[in-house]
C-alpha positions, 0 to 999 in steps of 0.5 A, a space after each residue: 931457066 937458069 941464068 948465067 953467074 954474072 951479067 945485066 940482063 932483060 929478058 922475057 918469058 912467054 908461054 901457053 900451059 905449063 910452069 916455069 921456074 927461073 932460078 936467079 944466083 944468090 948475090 943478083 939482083 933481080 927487078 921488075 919481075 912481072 906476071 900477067 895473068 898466072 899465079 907467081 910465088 918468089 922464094 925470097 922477101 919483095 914481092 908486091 903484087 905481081 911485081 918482085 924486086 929483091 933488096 939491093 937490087 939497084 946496088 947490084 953488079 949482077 941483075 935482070 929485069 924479067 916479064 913473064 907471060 904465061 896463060 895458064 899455070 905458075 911462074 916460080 922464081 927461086 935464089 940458086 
């Protein structure tokens, strides 16, 4: 999943099996970023437990809260 260049969004993520990559665009912030039950890694600093929030998040034009439900496999979030 690739989100578009600017906006506010809420948004979630279900799956069965498999990996999911969401790429946020550098300069969003990105908020409430939550995994249940599969290993998540996040390519920048912020993450805290299952739960990301990038710095300047609340101060960003552009941002999404994003749930993430996957039963087996691995959710990677990375900044475009």
């Amino acid at each position: 999943m690739t989100l578009p260049e600017d906006g506010v969004y809420d948004a979630e993520i279900s799956g069965a099996v498999g990996g999911i990559e969401v790429n946020v665009p550098r300069g969003w912030g990105a908020g409430d970023l939550r995994t249940a039950l599969v290993a998540a890694t996040w390519s920048a600093s912020g993450a805290g437990g299952n739960v990301y929030t990038t710095p300047g998040y609340d101060s960003a034009e552009s941002r999404v809260n994003l749930k993430v439900g996957l039963a087996l496999g691995g959710v990677t979030v990375r900044r475009k």
